[in-house]
N, C-alpha and C positions, 0 to 999 in steps of 0.2 A: 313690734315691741309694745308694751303694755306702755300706759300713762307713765307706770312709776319707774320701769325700764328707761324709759326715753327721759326724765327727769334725772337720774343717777347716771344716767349713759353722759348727756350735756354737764353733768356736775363734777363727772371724772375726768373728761377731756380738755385739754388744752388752747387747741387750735383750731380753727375751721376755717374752708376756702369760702370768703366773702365773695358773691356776685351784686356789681350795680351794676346799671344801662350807661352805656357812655353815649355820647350826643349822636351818634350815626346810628345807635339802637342796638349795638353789637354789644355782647358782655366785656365786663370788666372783671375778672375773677385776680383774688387775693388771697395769700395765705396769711391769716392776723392771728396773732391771741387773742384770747375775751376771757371777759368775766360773766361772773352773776351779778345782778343788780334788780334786787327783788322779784329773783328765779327768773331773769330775761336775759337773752345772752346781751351784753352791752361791749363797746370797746372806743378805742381812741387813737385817733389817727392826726396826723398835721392837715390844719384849717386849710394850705393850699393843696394838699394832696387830690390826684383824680378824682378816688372814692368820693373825697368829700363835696369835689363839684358834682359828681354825678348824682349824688344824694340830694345836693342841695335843687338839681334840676326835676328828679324823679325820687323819690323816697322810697319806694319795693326795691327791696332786697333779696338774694336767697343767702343759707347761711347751712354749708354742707360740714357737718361734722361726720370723719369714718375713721375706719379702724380694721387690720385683719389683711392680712398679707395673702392666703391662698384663700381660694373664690368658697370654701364651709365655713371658714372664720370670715367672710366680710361682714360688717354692720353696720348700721351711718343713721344718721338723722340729719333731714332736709325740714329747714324752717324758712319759710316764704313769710315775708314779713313788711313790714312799714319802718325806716326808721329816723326815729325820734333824736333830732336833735339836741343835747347840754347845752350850753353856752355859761354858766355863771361856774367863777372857777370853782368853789367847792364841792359842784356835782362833778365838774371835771377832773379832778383829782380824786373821787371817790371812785370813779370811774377807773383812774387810771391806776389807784393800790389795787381795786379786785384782779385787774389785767397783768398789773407786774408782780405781784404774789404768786397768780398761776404762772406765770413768763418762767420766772427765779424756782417756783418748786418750793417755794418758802412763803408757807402761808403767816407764820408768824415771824418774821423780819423787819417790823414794822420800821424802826428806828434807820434801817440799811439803805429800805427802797421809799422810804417818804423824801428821803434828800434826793433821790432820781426822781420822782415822778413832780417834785417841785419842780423842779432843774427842767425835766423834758414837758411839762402839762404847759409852760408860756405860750408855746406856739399850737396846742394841740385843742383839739374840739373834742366832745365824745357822744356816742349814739347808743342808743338803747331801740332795741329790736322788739316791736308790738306784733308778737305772730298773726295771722291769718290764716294760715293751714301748714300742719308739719305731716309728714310723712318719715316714717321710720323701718328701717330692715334688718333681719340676722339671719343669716345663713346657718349661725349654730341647729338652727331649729329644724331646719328641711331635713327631711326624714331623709337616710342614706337607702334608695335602692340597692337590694341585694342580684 
């Protein structure tokens, strides 16, 4: 995929399988929501959650967004990254409307999902992902042998 592919591809999708290193060095894969948070996928989880110890031990992450059910529609973006801990609550809550906007499907619900994400952001941290290297795929593209 092109630059602006792989930016629109991350900007339409919802979800993506988080990987962190758990203490024995085996992965840790998650299915999360995210956001954008000045074009970087960001998100937010509970301060005791694994993710978040394993983060706090190792910071690289990967962060698998796909898409396409038979193997000509597959797609995906692989972002291998560092990430970056929030801690003070108004990044943390800013963090958390981009993430429950996309969650809900309701970009403009502001009034709906700010009483949730007060309610759920007490106990919650949130990360913002500094890429390092992405890797991108479409199967649209591969020329069909005749």
């Amino acid at each position: 995929m092109s630059d602006d592919e792989v930016t629109a591809f991350i900007g339409e999708s919802r979800k993506l399988q988080l990987g962190t290193i758990n203490p024995d060095g085996t992965p840790h894969m998650v299915t999360m929501f995210y956001g954008l948070t000045e074009g970087r996928i960001s998100f937010w989880t509970y301060g005791k959650a694994q993710k978040t110890r394993n983060i706090e031990r190792d910071a690289r992450v990967s962060c698998l967004i796909e898409a396409g059910e038979e193997y000509s529609d597959l797609r995906g973006v692989l972002v291998y990254g560092t990430a970056r801990r929030i801690d003070d609550t108004e990044g943390i809550l800013g963090v958390g409307m981009t993430v429950a906007r996309r969650m809900a499907g309701m970009p403009d619900a502001e009034e709906v999902l700010t009483e949730y994400v007060a309610h759920t952001g007490r106990k919650r941290v949130a990360f913002v992902v500094e890429p390092t290297r992405v890797i991108s795929w479409d199967h649209r593209k591969l020329a069909v042998a005749d």
